[in-house]
LOFIVO-669181 format. One record per residue (C-alpha): x, y, z; residue number from 1. Coordinates in pm, 1 decimal, padded with zeros to 6 digits. Layout:
// LOFIVO-669181
east = X&north = Y&up = Z&pos = NUM
...
//
This chain:
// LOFIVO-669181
east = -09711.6&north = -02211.4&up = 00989.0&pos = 1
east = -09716.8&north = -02543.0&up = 01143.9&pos = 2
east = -09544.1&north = -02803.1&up = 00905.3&pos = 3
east = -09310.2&north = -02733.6&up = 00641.0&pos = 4
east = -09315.7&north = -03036.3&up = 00428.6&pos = 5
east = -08925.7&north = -03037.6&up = 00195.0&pos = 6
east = -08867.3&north = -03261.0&up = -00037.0&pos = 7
east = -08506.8&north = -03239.7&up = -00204.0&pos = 8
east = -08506.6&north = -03368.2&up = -00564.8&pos = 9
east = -08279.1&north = -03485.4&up = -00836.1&pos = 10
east = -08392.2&north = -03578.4&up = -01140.4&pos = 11
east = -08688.8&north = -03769.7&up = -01007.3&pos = 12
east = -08918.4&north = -03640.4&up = -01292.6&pos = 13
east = -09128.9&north = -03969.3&up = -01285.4&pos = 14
east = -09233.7&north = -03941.5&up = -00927.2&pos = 15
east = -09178.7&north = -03589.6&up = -00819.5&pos = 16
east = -09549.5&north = -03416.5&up = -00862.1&pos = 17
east = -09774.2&north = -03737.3&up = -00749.4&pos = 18
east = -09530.6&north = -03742.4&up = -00435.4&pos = 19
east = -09623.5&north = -03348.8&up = -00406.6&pos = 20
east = -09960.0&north = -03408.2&up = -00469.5&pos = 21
east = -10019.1&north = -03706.2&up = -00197.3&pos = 22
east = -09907.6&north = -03405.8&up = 00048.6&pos = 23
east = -10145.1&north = -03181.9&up = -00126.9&pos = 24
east = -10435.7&north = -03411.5&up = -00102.1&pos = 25
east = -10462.8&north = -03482.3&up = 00264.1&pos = 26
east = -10706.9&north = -03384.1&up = 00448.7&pos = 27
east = -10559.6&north = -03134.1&up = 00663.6&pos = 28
east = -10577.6&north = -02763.1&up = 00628.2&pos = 29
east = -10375.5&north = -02618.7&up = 00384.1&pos = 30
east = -10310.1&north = -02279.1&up = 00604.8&pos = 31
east = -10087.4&north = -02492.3&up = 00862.4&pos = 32
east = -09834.6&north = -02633.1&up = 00596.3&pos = 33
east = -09621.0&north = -02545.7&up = 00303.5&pos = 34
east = -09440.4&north = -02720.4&up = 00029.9&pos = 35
east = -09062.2&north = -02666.1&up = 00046.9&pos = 36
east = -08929.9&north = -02790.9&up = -00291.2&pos = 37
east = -08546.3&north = -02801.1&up = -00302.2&pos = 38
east = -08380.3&north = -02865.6&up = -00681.5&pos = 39
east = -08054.0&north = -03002.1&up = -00652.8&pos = 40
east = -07924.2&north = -02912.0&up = -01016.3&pos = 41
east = -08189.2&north = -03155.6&up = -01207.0&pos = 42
east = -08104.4&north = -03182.3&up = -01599.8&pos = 43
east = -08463.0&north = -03356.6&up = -01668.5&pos = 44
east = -08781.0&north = -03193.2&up = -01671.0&pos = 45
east = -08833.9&north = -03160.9&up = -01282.9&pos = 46
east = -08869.4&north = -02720.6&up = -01283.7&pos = 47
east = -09149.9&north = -02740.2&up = -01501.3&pos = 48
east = -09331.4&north = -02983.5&up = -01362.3&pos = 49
east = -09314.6&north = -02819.2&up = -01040.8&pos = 50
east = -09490.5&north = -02553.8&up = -01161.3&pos = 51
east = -09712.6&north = -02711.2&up = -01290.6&pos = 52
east = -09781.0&north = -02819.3&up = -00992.9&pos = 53
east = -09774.7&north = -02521.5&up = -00825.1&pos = 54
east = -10060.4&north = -02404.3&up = -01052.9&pos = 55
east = -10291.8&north = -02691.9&up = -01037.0&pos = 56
east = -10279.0&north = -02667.5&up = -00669.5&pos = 57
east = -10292.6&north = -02234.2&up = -00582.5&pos = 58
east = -10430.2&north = -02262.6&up = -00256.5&pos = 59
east = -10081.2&north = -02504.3&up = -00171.1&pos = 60
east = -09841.7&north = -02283.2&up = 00024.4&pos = 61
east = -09532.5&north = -02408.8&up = -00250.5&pos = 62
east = -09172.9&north = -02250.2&up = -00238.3&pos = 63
east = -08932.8&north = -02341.9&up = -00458.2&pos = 64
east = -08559.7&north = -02349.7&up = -00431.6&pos = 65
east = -08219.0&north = -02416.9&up = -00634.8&pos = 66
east = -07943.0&north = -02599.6&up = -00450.9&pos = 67
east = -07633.5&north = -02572.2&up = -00650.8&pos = 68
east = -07424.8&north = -02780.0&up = -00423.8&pos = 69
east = -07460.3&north = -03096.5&up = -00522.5&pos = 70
east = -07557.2&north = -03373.6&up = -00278.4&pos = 71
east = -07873.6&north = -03428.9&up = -00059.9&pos = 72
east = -07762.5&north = -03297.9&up = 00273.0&pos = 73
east = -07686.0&north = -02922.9&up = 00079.1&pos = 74
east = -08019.8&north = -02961.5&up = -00017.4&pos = 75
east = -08125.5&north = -03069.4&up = 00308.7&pos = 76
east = -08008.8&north = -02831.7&up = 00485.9&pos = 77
east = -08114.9&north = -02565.7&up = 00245.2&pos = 78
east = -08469.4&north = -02709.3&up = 00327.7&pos = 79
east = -08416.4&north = -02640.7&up = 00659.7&pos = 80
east = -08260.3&north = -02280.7&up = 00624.2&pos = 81
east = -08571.4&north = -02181.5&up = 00366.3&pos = 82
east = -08859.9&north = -02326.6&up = 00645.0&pos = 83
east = -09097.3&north = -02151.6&up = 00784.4&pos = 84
east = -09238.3&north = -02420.8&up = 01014.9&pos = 85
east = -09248.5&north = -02546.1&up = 01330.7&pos = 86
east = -09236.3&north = -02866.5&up = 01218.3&pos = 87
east = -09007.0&north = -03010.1&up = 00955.2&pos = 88
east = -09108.4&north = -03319.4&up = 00775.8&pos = 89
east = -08858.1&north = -03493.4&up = 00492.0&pos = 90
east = -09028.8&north = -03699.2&up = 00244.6&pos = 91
east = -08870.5&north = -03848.2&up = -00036.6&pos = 92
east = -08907.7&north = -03721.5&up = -00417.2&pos = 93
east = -09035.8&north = -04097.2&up = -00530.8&pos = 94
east = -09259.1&north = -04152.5&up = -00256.4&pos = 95
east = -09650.7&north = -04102.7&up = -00190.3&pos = 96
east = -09774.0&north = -04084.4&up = 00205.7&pos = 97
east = -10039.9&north = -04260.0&up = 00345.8&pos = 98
east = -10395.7&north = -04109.3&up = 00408.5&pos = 99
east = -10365.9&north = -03867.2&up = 00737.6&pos = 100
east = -10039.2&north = -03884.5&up = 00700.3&pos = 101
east = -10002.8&north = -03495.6&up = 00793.2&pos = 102
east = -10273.6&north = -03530.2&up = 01108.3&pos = 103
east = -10103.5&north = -03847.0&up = 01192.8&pos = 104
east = -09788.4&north = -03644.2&up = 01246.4&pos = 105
east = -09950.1&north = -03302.1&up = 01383.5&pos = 106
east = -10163.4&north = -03540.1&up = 01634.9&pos = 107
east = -09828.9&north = -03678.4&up = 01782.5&pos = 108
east = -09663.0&north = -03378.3&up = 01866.6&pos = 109
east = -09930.1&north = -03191.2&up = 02001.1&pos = 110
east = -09967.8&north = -03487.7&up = 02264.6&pos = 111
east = -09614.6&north = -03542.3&up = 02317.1&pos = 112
east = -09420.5&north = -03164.2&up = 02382.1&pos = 113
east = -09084.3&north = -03379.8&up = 02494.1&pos = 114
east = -09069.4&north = -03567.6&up = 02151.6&pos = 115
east = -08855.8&north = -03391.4&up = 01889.7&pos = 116
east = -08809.5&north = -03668.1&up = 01567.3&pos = 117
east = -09044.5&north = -03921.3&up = 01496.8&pos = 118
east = -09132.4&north = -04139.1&up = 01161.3&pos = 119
east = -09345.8&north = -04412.8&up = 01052.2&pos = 120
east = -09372.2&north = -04724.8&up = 00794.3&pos = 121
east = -09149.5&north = -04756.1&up = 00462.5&pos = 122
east = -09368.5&north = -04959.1&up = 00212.5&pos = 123
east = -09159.5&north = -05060.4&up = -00075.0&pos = 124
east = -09366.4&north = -05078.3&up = -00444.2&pos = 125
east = -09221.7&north = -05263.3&up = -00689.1&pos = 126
east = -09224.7&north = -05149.3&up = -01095.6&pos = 127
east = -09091.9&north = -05469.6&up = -01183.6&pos = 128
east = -09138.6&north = -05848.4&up = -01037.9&pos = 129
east = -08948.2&north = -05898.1&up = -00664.0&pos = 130
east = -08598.8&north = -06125.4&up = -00777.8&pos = 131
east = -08558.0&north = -06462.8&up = -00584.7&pos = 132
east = -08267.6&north = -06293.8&up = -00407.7&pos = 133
east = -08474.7&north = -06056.9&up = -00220.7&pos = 134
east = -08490.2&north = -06116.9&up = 00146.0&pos = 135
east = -08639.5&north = -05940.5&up = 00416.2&pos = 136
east = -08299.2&north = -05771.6&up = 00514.2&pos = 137
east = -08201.3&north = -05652.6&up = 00101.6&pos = 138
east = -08585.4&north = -05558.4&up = 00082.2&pos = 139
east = -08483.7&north = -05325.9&up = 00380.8&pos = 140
east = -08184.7&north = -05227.1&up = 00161.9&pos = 141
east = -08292.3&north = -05194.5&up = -00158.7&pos = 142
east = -08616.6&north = -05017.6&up = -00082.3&pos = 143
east = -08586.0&north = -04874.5&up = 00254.8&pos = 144
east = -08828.5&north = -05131.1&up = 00410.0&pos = 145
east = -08971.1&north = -05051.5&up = 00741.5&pos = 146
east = -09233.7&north = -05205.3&up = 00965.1&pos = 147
east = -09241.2&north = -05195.7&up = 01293.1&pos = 148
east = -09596.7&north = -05305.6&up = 01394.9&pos = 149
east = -09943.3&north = -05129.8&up = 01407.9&pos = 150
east = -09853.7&north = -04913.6&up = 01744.9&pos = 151
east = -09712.0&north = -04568.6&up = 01845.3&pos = 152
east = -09387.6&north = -04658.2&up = 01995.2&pos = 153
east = -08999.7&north = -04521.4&up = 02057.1&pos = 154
east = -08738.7&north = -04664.8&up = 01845.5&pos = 155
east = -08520.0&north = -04927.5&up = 02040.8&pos = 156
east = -08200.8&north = -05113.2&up = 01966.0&pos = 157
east = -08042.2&north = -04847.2&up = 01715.0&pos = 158
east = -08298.7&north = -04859.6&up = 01513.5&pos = 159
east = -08427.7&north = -04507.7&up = 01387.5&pos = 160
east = -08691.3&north = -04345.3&up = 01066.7&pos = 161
east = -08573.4&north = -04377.0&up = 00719.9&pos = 162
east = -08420.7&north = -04014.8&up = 00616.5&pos = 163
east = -08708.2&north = -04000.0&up = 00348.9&pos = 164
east = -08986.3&north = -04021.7&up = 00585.0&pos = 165
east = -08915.4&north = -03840.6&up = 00879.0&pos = 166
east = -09045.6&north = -03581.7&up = 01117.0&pos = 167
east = -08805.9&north = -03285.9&up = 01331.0&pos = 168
east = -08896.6&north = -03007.0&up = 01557.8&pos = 169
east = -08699.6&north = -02758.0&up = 01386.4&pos = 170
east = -08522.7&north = -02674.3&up = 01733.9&pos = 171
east = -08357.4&north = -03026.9&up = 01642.0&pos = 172
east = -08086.6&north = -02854.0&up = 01400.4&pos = 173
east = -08062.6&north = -02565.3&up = 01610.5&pos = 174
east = -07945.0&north = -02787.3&up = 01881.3&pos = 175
east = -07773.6&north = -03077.8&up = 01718.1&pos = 176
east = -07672.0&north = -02937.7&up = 01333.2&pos = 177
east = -07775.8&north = -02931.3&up = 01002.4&pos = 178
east = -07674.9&north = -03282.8&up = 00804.7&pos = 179
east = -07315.7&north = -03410.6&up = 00734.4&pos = 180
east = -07259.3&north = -03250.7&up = 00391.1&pos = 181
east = -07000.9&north = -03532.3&up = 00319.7&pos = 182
east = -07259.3&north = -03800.2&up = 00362.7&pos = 183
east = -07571.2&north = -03774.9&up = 00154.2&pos = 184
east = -07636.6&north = -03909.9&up = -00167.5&pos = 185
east = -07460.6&north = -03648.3&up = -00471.0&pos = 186
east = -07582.7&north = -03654.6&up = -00821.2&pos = 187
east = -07576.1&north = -04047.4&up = -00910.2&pos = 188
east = -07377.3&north = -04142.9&up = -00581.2&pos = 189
east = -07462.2&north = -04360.0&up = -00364.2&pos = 190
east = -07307.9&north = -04287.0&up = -00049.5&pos = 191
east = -07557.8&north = -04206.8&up = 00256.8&pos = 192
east = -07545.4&north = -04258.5&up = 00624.5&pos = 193
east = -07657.6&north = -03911.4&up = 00662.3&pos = 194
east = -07931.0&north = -03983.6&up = 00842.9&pos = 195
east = -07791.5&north = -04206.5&up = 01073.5&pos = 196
east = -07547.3&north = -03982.9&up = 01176.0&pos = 197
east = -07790.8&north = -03692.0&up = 01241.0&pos = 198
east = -07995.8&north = -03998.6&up = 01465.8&pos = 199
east = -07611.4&north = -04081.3&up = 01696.6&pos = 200
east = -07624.7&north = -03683.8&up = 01739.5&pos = 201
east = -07988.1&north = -03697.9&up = 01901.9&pos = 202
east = -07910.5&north = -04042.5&up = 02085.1&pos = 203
east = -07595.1&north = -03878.9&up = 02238.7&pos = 204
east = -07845.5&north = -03592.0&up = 02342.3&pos = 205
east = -08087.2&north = -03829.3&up = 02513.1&pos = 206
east = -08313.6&north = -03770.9&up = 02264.8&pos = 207
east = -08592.7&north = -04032.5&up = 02169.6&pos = 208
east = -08775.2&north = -04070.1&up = 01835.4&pos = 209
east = -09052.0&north = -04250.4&up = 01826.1&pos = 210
east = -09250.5&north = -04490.6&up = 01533.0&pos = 211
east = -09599.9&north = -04361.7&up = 01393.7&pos = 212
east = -09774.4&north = -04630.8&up = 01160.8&pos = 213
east = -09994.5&north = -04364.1&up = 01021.1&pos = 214
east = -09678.6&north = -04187.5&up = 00920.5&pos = 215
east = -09655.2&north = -04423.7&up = 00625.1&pos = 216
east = -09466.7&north = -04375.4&up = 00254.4&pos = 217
east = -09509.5&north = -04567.8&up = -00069.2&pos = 218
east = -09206.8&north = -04603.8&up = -00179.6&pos = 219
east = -09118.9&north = -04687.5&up = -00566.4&pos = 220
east = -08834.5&north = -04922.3&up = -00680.9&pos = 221
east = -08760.6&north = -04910.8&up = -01075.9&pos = 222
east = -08618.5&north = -05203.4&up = -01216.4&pos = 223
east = -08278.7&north = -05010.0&up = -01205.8&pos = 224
east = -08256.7&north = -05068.9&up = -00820.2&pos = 225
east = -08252.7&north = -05423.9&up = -00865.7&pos = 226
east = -07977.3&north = -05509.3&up = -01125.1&pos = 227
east = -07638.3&north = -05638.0&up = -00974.2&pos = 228
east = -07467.2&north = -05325.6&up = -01083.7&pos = 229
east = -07683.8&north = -05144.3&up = -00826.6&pos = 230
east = -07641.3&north = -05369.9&up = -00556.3&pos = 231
east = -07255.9&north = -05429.4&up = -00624.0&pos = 232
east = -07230.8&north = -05016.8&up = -00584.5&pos = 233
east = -07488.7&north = -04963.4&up = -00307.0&pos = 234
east = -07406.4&north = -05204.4&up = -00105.5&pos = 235
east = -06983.2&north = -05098.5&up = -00145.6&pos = 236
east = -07106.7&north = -04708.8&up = -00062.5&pos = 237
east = -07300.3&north = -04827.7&up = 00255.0&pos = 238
east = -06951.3&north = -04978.7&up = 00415.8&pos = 239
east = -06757.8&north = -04644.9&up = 00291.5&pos = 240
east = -07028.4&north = -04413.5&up = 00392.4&pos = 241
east = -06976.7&north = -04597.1&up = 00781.1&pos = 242
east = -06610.8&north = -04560.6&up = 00748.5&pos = 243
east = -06616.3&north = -04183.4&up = 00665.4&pos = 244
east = -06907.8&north = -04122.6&up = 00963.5&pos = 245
east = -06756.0&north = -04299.8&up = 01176.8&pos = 246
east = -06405.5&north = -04133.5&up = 01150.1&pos = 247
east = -06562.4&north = -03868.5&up = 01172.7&pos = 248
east = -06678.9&north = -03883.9&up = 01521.4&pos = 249
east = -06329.2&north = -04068.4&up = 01668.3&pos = 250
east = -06055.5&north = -04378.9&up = 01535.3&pos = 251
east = -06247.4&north = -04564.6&up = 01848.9&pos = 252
east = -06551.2&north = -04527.8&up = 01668.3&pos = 253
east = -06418.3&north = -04647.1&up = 01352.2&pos = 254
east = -06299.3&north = -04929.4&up = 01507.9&pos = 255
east = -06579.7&north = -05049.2&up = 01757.8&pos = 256
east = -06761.9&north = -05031.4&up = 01402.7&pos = 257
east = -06482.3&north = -05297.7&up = 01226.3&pos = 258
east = -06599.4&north = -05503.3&up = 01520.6&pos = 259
east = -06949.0&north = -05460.8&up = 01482.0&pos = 260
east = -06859.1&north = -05600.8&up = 01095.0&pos = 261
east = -06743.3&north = -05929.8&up = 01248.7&pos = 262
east = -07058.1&north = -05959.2&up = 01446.2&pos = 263
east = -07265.1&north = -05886.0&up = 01107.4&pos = 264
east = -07041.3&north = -06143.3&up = 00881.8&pos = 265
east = -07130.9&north = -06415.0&up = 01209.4&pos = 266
east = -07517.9&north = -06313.8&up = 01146.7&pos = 267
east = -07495.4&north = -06335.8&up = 00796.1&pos = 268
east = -07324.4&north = -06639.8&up = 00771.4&pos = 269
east = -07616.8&north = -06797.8&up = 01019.6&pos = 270
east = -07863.3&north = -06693.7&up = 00794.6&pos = 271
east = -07735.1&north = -06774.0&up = 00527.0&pos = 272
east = -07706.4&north = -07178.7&up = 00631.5&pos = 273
east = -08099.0&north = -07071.6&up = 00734.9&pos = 274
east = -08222.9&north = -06987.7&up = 00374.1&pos = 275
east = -08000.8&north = -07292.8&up = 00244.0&pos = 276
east = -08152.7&north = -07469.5&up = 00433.4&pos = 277
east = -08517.3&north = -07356.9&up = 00333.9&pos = 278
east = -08435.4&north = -07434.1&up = -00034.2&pos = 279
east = -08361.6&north = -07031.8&up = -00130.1&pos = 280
east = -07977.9&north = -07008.0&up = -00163.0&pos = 281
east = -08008.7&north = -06711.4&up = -00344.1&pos = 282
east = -08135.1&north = -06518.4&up = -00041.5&pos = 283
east = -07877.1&north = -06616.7&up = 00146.3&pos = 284
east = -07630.5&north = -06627.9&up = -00108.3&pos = 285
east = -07722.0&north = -06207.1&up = -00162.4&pos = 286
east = -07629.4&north = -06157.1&up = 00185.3&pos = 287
east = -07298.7&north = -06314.5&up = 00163.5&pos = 288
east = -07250.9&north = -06027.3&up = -00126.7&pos = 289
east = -07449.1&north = -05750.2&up = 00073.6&pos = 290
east = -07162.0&north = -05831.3&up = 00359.2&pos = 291
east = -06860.3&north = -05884.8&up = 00145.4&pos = 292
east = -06907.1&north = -05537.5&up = -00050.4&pos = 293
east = -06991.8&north = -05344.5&up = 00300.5&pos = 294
east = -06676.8&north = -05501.0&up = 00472.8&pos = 295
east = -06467.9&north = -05371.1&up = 00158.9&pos = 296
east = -06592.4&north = -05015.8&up = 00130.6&pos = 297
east = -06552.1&north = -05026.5&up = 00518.2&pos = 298
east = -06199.1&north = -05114.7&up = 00523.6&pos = 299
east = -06171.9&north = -04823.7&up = 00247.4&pos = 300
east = -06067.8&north = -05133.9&up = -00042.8&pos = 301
//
């Protein structure tokens, strides 16, 4: 088995077979992958459509699983334990991939033995109308936005793939860990960093992941996602989810990271005079909030 394709689930009912089925559609052979679906205590209607799926596609290698720890990186990391491939690739329950997405993926590894992670465009699809607010750095918050140009290339500057669309040799967790179980999103939470501290682990290791634009996702944003109640609580759990990773790893960390805040609040500040400037206070205006409810759930207020 070459690919083992997991997505972890919570009550995405909505999304959760045409994101299996984009998988199951590609045009790639359907002996060198199989369908890892991981059920983190859903209360909707998410086990039977799954096999429903699982019947309208037979010739789909599909394996389905019950996480009853709640939070992402249990079922994560239950993905991983339950694989059978080589390859590992995380894609998110409300997401469809790109055409040769799989090939894309099974093309870069084959040519590149000393690459371990890799991952590819984030292409956010709105339900509802974009707000005025949103900016090309709360687009990158509120729906994961990622672009990084039309060529194969490493990941520079701390940047690194969005958790939901991501690729692993499965040696990766055998070397470096499974995910942070106290980071991850659980039930409604919104507290992540997950990801990013998985990425520190492989940078630390010398480890480089690279960007694939064929390795695309659409990825679907409900109107939900873009109400001030969502922000106000997404953008707190981003600060608290740094403080807890990075006191994790050392105080020093913790504290380079405060510092790293101050840097942010000069940048935001710039940009926000920028967008003023422009005639679109609201953009910048959001960014004043995006910074004000990081530095709070940073400082742990």
């Amino acid at each position: 088995m070459k690919f083992s394709v997991i997505f972890c689930t919570y009550n995405r009912e909505k999304y959760i077979y045409n994101a299996m089925k984009s998988i199951a559609e590609q045009d790639f052979s359907r002996q060198d992958y199989e369908i890892v679906l991981v059920n983190n205590n859903s209360t909707d209607s998410t086990e039977s459509i799954c096999r429903q799926f699982e019947s309208d596609y037979p010739q789909v290698v599909f394996r389905y699983f019950v996480e009853t720890n709640q939070g992402l990186s249990y079922a994560r990391n239950r993905g991983v334990e339950e694989s059978r491939g080589d390859i590992l690739v995380f894609v998110d329950d409300d997401a469809t991939v790109f055409d040769r997405y799989l090939s894309s993926i099974a093309s870069f590894f084959d040519s590149h033995p000393e690459v371990n992670a890799c991952g590819g465009p984030i292409v956010p699809v709105y339900e509802v109308d974009k707000p005025r607010w949103l900016s090309h750095y709360t687009e990158q918050l509120i729906g994961g936005a990622l672009y990084e140009g039309d060529k194969v290339k490493p990941f520079r500057n701390g940047k690194y793939p969005g958790g939901g669309n991501s690729a692993f040799r499965k040696e990766v967790f055998e070397r470096y860990g499974l995910f942070n179980v106290e980071l991850g999103r659980k039930g409604t939470g919104l507290i992540g960093a997950e990801e990013k501290d998985l990425y520190d682990r492989l940078t630390r290791g010398n480890e480089a992941f690279y960007y694939l634009p064929q390795m695309g996702i659409h990825h679907y944003i409900p109107e939900k996602k873009l109400t001030e109640a969502h922000f106000i609580e997404l953008t707190y759990s981003i600060g608290k989810s740094e403080r807890i990773r990075t006191k994790a790893v050392s105080e020093k960390s913790y504290k380079n990271r405060i510092l790293s805040e101050c840097k942010k609040w000069a940048g935001s500040l710039v940009l926000f005079v920028g967008y003023t400037l422009m005639l679109s206070p609201a953009k910048g205006w959001k960014l004043l909030q995006f910074r004000w409810h990081v530095t709070k759930g940073l400082l742990g207020k």
